[in-house]
N, C-alpha and C positions, 0 to 999 in steps of 0.2 A: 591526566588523560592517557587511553592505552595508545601504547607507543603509531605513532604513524609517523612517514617523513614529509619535505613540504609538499613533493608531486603528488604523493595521496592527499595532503590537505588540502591541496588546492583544487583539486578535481572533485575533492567531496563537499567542499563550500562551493565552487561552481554548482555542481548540483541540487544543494539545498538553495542556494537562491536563484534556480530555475523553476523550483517547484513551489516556494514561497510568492514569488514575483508572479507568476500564473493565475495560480489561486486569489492574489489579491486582485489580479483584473478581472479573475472569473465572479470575484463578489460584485464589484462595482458592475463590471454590464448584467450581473444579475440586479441589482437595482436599478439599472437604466431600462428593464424588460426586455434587452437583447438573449439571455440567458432564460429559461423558466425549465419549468419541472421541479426534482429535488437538486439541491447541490451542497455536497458534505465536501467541509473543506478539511485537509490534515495539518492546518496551520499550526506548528508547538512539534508537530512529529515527522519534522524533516527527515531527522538523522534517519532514523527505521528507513527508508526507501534509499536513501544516499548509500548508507552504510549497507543496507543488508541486500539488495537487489541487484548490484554489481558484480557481488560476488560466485553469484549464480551463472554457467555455463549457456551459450548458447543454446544447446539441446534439453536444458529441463526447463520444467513446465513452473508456470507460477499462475495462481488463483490468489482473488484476494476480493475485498470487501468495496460496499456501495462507497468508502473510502479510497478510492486508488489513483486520484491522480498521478498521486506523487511515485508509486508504485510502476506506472504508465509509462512516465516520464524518464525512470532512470533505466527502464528497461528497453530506450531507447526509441520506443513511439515519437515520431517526429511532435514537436509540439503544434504544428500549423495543424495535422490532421486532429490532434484534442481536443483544440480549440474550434474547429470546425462540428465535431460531435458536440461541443457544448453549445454550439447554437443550432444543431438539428439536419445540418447538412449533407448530402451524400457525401460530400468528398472526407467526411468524419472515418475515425478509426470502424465507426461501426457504421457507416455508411448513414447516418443522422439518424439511426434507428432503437440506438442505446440510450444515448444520451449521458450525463454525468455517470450513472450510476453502473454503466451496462459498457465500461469500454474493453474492447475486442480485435487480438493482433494473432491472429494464427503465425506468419512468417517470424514473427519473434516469441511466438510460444505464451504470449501471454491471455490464458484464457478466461476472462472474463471478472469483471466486479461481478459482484453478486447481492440486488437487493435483501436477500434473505437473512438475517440473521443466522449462523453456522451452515448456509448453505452451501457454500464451496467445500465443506467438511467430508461430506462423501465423494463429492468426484476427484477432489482430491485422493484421496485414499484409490479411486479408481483409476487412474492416472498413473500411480505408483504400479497399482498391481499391474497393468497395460506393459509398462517398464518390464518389471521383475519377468513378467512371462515373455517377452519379445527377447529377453536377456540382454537387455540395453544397461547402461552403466549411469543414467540419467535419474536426475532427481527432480521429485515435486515439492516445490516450497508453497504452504498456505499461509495464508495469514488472512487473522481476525483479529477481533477485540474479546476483550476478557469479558462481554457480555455473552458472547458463544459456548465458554465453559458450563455454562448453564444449562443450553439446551442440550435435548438428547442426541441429536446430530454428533457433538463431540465426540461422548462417550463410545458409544456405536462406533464411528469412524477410528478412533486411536487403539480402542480394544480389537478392533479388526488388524489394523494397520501394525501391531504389535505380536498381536498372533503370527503374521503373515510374514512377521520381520521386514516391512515394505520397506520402500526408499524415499521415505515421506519427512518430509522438514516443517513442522508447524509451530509458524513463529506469530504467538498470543502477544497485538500490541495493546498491554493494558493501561488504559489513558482514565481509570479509576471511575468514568459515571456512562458506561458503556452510551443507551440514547440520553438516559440522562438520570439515572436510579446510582446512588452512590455503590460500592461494589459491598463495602460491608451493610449493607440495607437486603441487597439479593445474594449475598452469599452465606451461607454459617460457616464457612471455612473460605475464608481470601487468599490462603497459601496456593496458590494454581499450579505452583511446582509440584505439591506434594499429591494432586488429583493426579497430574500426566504420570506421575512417578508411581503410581498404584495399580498402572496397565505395564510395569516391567519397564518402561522407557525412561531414557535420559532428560536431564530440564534443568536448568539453569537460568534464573534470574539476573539480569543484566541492565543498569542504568540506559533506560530509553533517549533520552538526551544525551549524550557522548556518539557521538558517528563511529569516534573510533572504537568504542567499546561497543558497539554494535557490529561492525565489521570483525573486529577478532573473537567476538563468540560464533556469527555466523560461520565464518571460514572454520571453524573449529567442530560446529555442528554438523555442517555439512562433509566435513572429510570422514567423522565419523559414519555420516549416514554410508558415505560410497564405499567406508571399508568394510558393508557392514552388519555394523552393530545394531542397525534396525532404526525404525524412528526415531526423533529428536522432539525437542521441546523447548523453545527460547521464550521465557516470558520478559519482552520489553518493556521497562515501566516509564510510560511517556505521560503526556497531558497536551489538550488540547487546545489553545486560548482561544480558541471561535465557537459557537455555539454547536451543538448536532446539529443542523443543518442550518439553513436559512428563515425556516420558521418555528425554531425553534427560543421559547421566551425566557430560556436559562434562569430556571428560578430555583434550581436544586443548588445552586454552588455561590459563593459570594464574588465581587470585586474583590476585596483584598489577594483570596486564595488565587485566582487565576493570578495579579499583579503579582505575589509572589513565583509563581510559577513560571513567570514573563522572563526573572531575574536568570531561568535557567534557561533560556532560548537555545538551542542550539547550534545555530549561525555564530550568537554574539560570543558562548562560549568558547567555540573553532577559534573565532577569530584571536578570541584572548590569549588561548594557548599556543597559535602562532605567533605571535608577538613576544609571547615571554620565551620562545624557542628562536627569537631573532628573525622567524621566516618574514619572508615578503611575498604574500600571496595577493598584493596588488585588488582588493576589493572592492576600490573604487570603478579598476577597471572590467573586470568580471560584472559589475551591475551594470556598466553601461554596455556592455557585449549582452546580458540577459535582458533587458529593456528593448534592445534592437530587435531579440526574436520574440519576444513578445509584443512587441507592436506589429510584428510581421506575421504571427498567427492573427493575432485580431481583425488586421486586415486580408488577410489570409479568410477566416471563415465567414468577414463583412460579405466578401465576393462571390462566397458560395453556393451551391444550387439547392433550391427547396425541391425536398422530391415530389413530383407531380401525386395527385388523386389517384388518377386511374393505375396507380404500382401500389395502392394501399396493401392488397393482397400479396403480392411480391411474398417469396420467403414465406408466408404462413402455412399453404401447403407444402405438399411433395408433387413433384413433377408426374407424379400416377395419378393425380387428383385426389388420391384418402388424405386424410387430415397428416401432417407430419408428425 
């Protein structure tokens, strides 16, 4: 594992079983029907948000996919108000308006999951450019999944973004059956480094499962972007052990392959390599510290206010009356 010491492991395993423990209560009250809508979990792909979303500055911007809890989470969104948007709340990050898919923290910069497939791909790039021309020193980090490289979105946005020299960080987490089409079934070429590397920019393939290997590519990506050198490109190679979503009846991939993939968890991994490092990162007691707040979001967004009828319209115009 790349180098980290115990205060980083232990804050990056806090982390991942903040975002694992969440998720698992967000699946069960979504089968008790306290939860509905869609709900995509990033269960298998801790480390990517552990590792790579702390590393990011208070002042840049981060976009990311209808996948972001975990992304949410380490970016510092309290978990009571998550939790709260997951069950539809005003007191939710997006005021119960988003829901799983759509969560939304202006004051910590984090703007927005994005149902769309490669949809955060332009405004990221537009974010950057916002940057570049205000002559702010600040970066945008996106992140999708390796089903994005596909669409036109991508290509558009990085060929832009590389002409422009932006200050753009797009971290591709490839988890191999994007909704659920294996990647060499929709790709003819599954090299994703060598597509980003064909608009001039930098990309580097990096073990999606290692936290710390995710952390020292990011902080590596990132310092080049600020010196610089122009966009980035980290392709994460992670996997997911929960299905695309909730209704989703995962018939593209076997038992076996997930159960081997299980073996690389990246909790159990941290864990292993603290131990043969001597560290004591106490993770009995970090579960029962992440148990306490997640039982205090749940009752946290039990308590919460349903927004009345008559605010259906809220936010859908502009305060001139034309349509927003």
């Amino acid at each position: 594992m790349t180098t980290m010491n115990a205060d980083e492991a232990r804050a990056a395993l806090h982390q991942m079983l903040r975002i694992r423990r969440f998720e698992e209560a967000c699946a069960e009250l979504y089968g008790t029907g306290k939860i509905r809508g869609f709900l995509h979990l990033c269960i298998g792909q801790e480390a990517i948000s552990a590792g790579a979303v702390p590393e990011l500055r208070p002042g840049d911007s981060l976009l990311a996919t209808y996948r972001e809890h975990g992304h949410a989470l380490a970016r510092g969104v309290p978990m009571n108000a998550l939790m709260a948007e997951m069950f539809g709340r005003r007191e939710g990050c997006s005021h119960g308006r988003g829901g799983s898919m759509h969560l939304f923290d202006a004051e910590r910069r984090l703007f927005g999951g994005n149902a769309i497939v490669a949809g955060a791909l332009p405004m990221a790039a537009g974010f950057a450019l916002a940057d570049r021309m205000r002559g702010s020193d600040a970066v945008t980090a996106c992140f999708f999944g390796e089903g994005a490289v596909a669409e036109g979105e991508f290509h558009e946005s990085v060929n832009l973004a590389a002409l422009w020299q932006l200050p753009l960080l797009l971290v591709c987490e490839n988890n191999l059956y994007a909704m659920g089409t294996a990647l060499d079934r929709s790709e003819s070429s599954t090299d994703l480094c060598a597509k980003a590397r064909s608009y001039g920019i930098g990309a580097i393939a990096v073990d999606g499962m290692n936290v710390a290997a995710v952390r020292a590519a990011t902080r590596a990506a990132l310092a080049r972007v600020r010196a610089g050198d122009g966009p980035q490109f980290l392709e994460l190679r992670t996997y997911r052990f929960r299905a695309h979503s909730m209704y989703d009846a995962e018939l593209y991939r076997t038992r076996d392959e997930v159960e081997l993939w299980k073996q690389r968890c990246p909790i159990a991994a941290l864990a292993r390599h603290a131990e043969a490092e001597g560290w004591l990162l106490d993770q009995p007691a970090l579960e029962a510290e992440v148990a306490r707040e997640v039982a205090e979001a749940v009752a946290y967004a039990e308590a919460g206010t349903l927004e009345p009828v008559d605010a259906l319209e809220t936010d859908v115009t502009a305060e001139s009356g034309r349509p927003a």
